[in-house]
ROMIBA-558965 format. One record per residue: x negated, y negated, z negated of N, C-alpha, C in turn; residue in one letter. Coordinates in steps of 0.1 Angstrom, whole numbers, plus 2048, in hexadecimal, padded with zeros to 3 digits. Each point is the difference from the previous one (the first is absolute). Example, Ala and Ser with C-alpha at 12.3 -4.5 7.8 and 13.67 -1.06 7.14 Angstrom:
77C8397B28097F48007F77F4800A 8047F58077F77F58008087F57F8S 
END
This chain:
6DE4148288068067F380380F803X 7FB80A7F98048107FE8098007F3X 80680D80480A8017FA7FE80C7F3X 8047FD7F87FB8087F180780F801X 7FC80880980680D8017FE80B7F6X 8088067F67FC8097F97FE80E801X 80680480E7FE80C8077FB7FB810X 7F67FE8057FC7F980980581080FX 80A80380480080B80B7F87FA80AX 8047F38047F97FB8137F08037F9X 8017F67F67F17FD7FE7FA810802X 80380B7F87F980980280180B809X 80B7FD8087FF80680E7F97FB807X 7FE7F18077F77FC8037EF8017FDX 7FC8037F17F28037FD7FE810805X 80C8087FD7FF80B8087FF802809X 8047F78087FC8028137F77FE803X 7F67F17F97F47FC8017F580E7FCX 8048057F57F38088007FE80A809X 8128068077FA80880A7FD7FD810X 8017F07FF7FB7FC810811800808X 80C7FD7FA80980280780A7F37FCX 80780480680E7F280280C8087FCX 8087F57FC80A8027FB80D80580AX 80C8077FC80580580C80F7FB7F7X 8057F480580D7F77F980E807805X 80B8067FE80B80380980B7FB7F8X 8087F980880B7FB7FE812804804X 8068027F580F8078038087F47F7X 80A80080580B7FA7FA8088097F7X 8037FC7F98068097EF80E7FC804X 8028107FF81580380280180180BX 7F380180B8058028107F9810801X 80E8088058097FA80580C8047F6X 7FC8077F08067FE7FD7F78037F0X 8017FF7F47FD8037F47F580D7FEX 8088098027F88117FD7F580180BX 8067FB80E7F780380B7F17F77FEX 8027EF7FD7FA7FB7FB7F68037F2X 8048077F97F88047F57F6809809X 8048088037FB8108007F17FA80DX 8067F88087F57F68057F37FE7FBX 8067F57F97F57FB7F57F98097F8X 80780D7F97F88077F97F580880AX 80480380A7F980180B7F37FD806X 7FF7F27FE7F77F68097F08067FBX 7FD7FD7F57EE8027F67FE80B806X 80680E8007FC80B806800800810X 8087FA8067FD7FD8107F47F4801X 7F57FB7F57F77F98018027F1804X 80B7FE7F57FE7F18007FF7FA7F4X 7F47F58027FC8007F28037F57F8X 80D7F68078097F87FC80C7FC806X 8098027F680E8008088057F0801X 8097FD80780A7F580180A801803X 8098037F580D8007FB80A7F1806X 80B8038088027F380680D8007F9X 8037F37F980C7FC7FA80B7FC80AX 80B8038088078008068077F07F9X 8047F980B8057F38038077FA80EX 80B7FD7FE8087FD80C7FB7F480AX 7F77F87F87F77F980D7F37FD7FEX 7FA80C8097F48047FF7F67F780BX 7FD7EF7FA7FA7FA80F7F4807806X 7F880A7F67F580280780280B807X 8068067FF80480F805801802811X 7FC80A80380780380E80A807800X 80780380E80E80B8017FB8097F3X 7F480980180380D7FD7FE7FD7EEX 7FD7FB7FC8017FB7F080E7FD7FDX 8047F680480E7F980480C80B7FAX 80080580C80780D80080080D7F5X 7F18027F97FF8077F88047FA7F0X 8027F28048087F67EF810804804X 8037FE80C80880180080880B7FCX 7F980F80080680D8008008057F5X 7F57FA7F77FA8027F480B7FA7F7X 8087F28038097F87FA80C805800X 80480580E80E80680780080C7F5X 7F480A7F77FE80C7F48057FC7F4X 7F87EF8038077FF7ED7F27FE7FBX 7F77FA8067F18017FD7FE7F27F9X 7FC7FF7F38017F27F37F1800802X 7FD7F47FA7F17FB7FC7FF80B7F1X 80B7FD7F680080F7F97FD811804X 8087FE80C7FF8118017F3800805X 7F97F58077F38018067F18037F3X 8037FA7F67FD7FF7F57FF80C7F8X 8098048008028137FB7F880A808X 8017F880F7FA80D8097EE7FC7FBX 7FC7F77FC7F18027FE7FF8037F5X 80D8027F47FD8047F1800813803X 80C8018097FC8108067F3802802X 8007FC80B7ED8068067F57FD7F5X 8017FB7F77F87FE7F27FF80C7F7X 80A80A80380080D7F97F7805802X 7FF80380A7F58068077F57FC809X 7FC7F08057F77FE7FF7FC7F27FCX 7F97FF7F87FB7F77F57F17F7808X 7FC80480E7F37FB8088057F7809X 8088058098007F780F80C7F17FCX 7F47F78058077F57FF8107FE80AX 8077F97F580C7F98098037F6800X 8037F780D7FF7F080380F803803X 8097F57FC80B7FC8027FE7F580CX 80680280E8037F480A8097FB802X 8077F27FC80B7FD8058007F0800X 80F7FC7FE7FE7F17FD80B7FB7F6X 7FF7F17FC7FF7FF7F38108007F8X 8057FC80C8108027FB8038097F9X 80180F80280780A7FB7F68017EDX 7F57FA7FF7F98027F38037F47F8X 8057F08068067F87F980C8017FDX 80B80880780C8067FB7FB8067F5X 7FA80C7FE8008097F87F87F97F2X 7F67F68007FF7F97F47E8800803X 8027FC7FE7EE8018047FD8047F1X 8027FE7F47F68077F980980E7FAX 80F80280380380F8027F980580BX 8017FE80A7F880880A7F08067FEX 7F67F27FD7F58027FC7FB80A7F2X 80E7FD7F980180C7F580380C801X 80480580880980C8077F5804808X 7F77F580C7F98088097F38027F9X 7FC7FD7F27F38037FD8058107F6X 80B8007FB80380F7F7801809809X 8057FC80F80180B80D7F3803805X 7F87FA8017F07FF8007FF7FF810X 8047F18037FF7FC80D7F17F97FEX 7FB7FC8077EE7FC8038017F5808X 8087F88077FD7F680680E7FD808X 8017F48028087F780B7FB7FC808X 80980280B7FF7F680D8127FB801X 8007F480780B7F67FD7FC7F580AX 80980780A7F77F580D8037F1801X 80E7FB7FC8057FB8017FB7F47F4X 7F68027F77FC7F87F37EF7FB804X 8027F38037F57F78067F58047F7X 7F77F97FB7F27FC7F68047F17FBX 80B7F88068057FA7F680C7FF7F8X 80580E7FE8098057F97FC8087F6X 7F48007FC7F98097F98068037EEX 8077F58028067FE7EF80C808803X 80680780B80B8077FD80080B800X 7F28098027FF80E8017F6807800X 7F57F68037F48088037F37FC7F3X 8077F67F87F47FA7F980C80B7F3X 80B7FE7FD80880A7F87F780F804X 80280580D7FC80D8007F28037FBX 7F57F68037F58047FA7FF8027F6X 80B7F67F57FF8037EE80580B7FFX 8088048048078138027F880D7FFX 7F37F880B7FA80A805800809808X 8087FA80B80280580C7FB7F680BX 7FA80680B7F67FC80980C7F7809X 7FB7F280780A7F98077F27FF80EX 8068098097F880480D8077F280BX 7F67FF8058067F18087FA7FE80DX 80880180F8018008097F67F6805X 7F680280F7F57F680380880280EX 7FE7F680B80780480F7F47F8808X 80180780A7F67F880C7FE7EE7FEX 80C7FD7FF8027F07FD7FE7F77F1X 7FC80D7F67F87FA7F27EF7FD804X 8047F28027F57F98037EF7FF7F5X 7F77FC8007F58007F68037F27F8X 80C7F98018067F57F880B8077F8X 80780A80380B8047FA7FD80B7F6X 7F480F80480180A7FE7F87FC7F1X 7F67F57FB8048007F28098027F5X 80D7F88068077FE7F880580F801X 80680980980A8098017F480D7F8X 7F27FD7FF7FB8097F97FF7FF7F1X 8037F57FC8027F97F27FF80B7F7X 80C8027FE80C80B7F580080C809X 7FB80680B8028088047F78107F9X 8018097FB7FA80E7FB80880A809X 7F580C7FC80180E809800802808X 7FE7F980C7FC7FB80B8047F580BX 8037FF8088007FA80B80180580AX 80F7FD80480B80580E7FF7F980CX 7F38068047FF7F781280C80280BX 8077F68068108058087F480080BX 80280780B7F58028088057F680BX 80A7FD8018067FB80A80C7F57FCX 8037F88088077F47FE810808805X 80C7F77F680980C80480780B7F8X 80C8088018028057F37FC811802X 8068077F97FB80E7FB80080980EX 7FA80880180180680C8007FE80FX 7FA7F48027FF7F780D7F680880AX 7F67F87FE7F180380D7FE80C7F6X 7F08078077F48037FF7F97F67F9X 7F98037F47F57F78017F5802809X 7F97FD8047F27FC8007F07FF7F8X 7FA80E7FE7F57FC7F67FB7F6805X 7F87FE80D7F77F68028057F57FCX 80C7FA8038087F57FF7FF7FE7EFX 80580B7F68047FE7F67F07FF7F6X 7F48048047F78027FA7F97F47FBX 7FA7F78078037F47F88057F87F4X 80E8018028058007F67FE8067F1X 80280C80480380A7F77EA7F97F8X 7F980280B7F67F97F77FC7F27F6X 8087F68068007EF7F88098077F7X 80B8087FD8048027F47FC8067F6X 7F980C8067F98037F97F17FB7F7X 7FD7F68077F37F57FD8057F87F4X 80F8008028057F57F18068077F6X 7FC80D8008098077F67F880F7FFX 8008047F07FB80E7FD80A80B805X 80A7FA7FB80D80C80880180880EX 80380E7FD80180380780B7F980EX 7FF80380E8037FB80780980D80AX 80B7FC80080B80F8088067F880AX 80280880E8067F880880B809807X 80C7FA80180D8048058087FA808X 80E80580780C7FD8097F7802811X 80580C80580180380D7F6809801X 7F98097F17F880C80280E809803X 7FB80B80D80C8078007FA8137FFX 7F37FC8067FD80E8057F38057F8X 7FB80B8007F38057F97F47F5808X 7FF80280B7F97F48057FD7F57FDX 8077FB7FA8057F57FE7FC7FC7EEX 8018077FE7FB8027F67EF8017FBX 7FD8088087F28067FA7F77EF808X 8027FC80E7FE7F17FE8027F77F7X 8098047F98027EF7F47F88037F4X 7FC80C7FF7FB8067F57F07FA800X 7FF7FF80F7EE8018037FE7F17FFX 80C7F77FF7FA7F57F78077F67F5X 80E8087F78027FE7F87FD8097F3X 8087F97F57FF80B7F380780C802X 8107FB80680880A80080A7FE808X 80B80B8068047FE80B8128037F9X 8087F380780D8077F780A80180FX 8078087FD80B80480B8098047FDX 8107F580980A8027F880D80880AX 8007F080980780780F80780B801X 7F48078047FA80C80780580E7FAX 8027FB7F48048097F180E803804X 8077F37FA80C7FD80180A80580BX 7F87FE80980680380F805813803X 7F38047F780581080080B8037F9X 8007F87F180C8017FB80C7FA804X 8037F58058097FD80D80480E80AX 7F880780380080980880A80D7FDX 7FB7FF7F180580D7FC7F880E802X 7F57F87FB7F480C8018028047F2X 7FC80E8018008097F27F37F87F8X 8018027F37F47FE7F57F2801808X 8028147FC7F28018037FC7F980DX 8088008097FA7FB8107F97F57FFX 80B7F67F77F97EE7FD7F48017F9X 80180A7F57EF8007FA7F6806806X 7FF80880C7FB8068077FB7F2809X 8077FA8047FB7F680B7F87F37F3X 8067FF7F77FA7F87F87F38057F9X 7FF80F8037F28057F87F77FC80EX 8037FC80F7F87FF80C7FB7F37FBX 8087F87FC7F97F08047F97FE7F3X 8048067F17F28027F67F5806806X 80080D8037EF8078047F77F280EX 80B7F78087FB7FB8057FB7F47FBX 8067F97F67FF7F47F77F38067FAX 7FF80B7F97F28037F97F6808808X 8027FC80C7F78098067F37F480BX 7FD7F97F77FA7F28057F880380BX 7FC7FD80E7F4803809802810802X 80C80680080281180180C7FC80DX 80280A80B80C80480980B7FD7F7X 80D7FA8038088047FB80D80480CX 80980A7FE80680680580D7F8807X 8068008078117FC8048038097FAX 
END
C-alpha cells in the first residue's frame, strides 16, 4: 500500500537523484538541541550544505533506540523547552523559505499520542512535514499511526534490521512509503561501523521486494564511510556524527562544513572521498 501524497518531496527527490546517477545524502539533528534558535538556524542550513533529506528528531525522555549521543541531545533539547509543537513550528519556519527539501520527523510514539494523533497529523501536514519514522510502532500497530498517516498524506518510513527475516520483511514492507530505513547494524544509534560487504546483501533481498528506494543508517560516521554505503544503497543517512559536533559546541558554519564532507561523499558514488 502507497500512500496518497499530494506534494510527493521524497518521491521527487528520490526521481531526482535517479536521473542524475546519485544517492541520497539523509542528515539527522534533534530539534531544540541544544537549544531552539541554534537548532533552527541548523536546519535552515542543512539543503545548502547538500543534504537532500532531513531528519528532524522529536526529543523524548526514553529513547530505546538511541545511543549516548542522541540520548543526550533529547535530553538538552528538553532541558530548552523543546515541544513536539515547537518542533512543529520549526518545520512551518523552514517552509518560508524552502518549499523542496524533504522533512522526516524521528521519534517515538508517546510524545504524538499525548499530543492527539489526528491534531498532530493535522498540524504536521499544514507545517509540510513529508514523512515519519516512529521506531517504537510495530507493522501490527498499523491502525494507530501509520495507516492514519497515509490518509493525511504523510509518508510512514519503516525500519528493516539485519534480523528482518524473508518471513517477516513482508509484513514490515506492507504500509511502508518513501522509502526504506536499513539499520546497518544490530544495536542502537551510533554503535559499530557498518560493514558494506556485510550489509550488501541485505540491502539487496530488500530491495528485490520493494520498488522503494532503500537508505541505510546508524554508525556512518565519516566521509568514508559514507561514499561506501552509497556504492550500494539509495541513500546514506547520518546522525551520530552530526549531533556529536553539536554536543561539542562546534560553531554552525563548522558543523555544516563537516556535513557538506559526508554529502559530496554520499553523492560521489565510485569517486575518492576525503576524511
Amino acid at each position: 500500500m502507497q500512500a496518497a501524497i499530494s506534494k510527493d518531496r521524497i518521491g521527487a527527490k528520490f526521481s531526482q537523484l535517479r536521473k542524475a546517477d546519485s544517492r541520497a545524502f539523509v542528515a539527522y539533528i534533534m530539534a531544540g538541541d541544544p537549544d531552539l534558535e541554534t537548532s533552527q538556524d541548523l536546519l535552515r542550513g542543512l539543503p545548502a550544505a547538500g543534504v537532500d533529506i532531513i531528519e528532524l528528531g522529536i526529543p523524548f525522555t526514553d529513547p530505546m533506540a538511541d545511543g549516548p549521543t542522541i540520548q543526550l541531545a533529547g535530553q538538552r533539547a528538553l532541558a530548552a523547552g523543546q515541544t513536539v509543537s515547537r518542533t512543529l513550528d520549526m518545520v512551518r519556519e523552514f517552509r518560508q523559505d524552502d518549499q523542496d527539501t524533504p522533512i522526516i520527523l524521528m521519534g517515538y510514539y508517546n510524545p504524538i499520542y499525548r499530543f492527539g494523533v489526528d491534531n498532530f497529523l493535522e498540524t504536521a501536514v499544514t507545517s509540510g512535514v513529508d514523512g515519519l519514522i516512529i521506531v517504537d510502532l510495530p507493522p501490527e500497530e498499523d491502525d494507530e499511526l501509520c495507516l492514519p498517516a497515509t490518509r493525511a498524506g504523510v509518508h510512514f518510513i519503516r525500519l528493516a534490521t539485519p534480523t528482518t527475516d524473508d518471513r517477516r520483511l513482508p509484513k514490515v514492507l506492507e504500509n511502508t512509503s518513501g522509502f526504506v530505513y536499513f539499520v546497518s547494524i544490530t544495536g542502537i544509534t551510533g554503535a559499530a561501523t557498518p560493514d558494506g560487504s556485510i550489509i550488501a546483501p541485505d540491502v539487496a533481498r530488500i530491495k528485490a521486494k520493494t520498488e522503494l528506494p532503500v537508505c541505510v543508517g546508524f554508525g556512518i560516521k565519516t566521509p568514508v564511510h559514507a561514499r561506501a554505503i552509497s556504492a550500494i544503497a539509495d541513500g546514506v543517512v547520518v546522525g551520530s556524527s552530526i549531533v556529536s559536533r553539536i554536543e561539542a559546541g562546534e560553531s554552525i558554519p563548522d558543523i555544516l562544513s563537516f556535513v557538506r564532507r559526508l554529502a559530496d561523499a554520499a553523492h560521489s558514488t565510485g569517486q575518492e572521498a576525503s576524511l
